[in-house]
C-alpha positions as CSV (number, residue, x, y, z in Angstrom):
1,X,-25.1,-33.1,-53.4
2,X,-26.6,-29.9,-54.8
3,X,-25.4,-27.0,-52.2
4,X,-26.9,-23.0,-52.9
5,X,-26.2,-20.7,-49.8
6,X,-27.1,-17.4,-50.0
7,X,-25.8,-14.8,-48.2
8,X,-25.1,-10.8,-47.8
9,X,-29.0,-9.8,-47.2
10,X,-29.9,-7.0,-44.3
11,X,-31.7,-3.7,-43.5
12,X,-30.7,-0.8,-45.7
13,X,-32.4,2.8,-46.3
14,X,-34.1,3.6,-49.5
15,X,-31.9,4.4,-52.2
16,X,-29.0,2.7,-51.0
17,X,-27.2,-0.3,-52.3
18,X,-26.7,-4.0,-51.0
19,X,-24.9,-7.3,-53.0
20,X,-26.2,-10.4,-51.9
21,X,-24.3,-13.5,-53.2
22,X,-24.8,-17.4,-53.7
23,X,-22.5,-20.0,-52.8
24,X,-22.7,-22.7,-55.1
25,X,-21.1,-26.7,-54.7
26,X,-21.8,-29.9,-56.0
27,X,-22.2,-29.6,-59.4
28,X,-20.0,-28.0,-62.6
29,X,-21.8,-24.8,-62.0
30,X,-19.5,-22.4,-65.1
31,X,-22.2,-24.3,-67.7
32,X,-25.4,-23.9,-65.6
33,X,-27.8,-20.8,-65.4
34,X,-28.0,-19.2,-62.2
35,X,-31.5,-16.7,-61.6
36,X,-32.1,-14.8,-58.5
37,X,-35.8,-15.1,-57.4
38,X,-37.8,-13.1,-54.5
39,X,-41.0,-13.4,-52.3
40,X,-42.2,-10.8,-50.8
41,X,-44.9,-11.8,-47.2
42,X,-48.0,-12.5,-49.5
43,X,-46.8,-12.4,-52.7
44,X,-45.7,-15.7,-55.2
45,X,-42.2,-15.8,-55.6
46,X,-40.9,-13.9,-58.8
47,X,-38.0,-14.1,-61.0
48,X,-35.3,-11.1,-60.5
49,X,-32.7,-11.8,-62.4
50,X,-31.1,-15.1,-64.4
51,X,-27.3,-15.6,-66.2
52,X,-26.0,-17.9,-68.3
53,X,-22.7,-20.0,-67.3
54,X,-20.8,-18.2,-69.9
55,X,-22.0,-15.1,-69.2
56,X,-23.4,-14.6,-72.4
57,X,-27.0,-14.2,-71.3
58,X,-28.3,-12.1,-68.4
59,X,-32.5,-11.3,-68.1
60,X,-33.7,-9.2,-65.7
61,X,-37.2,-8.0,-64.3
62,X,-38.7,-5.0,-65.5
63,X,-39.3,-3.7,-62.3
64,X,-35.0,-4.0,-61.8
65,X,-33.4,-2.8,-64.9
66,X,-31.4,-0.6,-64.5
67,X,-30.5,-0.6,-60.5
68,X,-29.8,-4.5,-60.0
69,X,-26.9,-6.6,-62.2
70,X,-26.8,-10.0,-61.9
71,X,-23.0,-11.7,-62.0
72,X,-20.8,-14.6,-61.4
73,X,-17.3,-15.7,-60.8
74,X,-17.0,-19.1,-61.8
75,X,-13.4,-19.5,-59.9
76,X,-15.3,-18.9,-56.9
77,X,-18.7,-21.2,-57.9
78,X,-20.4,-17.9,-56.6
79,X,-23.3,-15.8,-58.5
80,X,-24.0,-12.2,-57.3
81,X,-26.7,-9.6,-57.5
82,X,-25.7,-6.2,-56.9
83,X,-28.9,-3.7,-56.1
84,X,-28.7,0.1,-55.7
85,X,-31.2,2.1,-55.9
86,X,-33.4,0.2,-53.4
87,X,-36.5,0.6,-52.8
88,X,-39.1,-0.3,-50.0
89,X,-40.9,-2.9,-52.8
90,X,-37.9,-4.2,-53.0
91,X,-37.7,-5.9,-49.7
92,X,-38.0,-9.9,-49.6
93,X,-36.3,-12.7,-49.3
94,X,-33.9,-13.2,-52.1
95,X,-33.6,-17.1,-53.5
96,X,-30.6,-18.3,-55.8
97,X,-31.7,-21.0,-58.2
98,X,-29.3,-23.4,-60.3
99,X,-31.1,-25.5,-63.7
100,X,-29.1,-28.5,-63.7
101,X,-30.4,-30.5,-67.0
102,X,-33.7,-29.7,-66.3
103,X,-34.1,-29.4,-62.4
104,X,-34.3,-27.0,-60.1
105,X,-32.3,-26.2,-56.9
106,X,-32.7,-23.6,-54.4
107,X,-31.4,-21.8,-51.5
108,X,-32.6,-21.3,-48.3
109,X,-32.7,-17.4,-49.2
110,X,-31.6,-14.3,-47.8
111,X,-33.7,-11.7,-46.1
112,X,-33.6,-7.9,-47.8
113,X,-35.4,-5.1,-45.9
114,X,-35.3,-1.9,-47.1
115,X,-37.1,0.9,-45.2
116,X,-36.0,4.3,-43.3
């Protein structure tokens, strides 16, 4: 079955840097688009970033551009989001999502804190 584990989240200070990462299993995952999501407390969940499985096409949030990049190494079945620059509003819990012909799958997400 359809297998996303995220890991790599934790407490860092404003302006520092953090990769979380997103274990993938259970289906061919170098042809399927991989997005990172987040939810902050109280807020809907919003997209972050998304990549193509040939790496062709990345989209990112406004609100990231320019501090997070989204990759993945399809040896490893493993997608990445690297984040510097962080910021407080940044903090939430960070969800990987796989499109598999037309459905969804999620993570359990990774809780990202960012404060002094």
């Amino acid at each position: 079955q359809v297998q996303l584990v995220e890991s790599g989240g934790g407490l860092v200070q404003p302006g520092g840097s953090l990769r979380v990462s997103c274990a993938a299993s259970g289906f061919t995952f170098s042809s399927s688009t991989m997005s990172w999501y987040r939810q902050a407390l109280g807020k809907e969940r919003e997209l972050v970033a998304s990549i193509s499985g040939g790496r062709i096409y990345r989209n990112y949030a406004d609100i990231v551009k320019g501090r997070f990049t989204i990759s993945r190494d399809n040896a490893k079945n493993t997608v990445y989001l690297q984040m510097n620059s962080l910021k407080p509003e940044d903090t939430a819990v960070y969800y990987c999502k796989a499109r598999i012909n037309s459905l969804e799958y999620w993570g359990q997400g990774t809780q990202v804190t960012v404060s002094s």
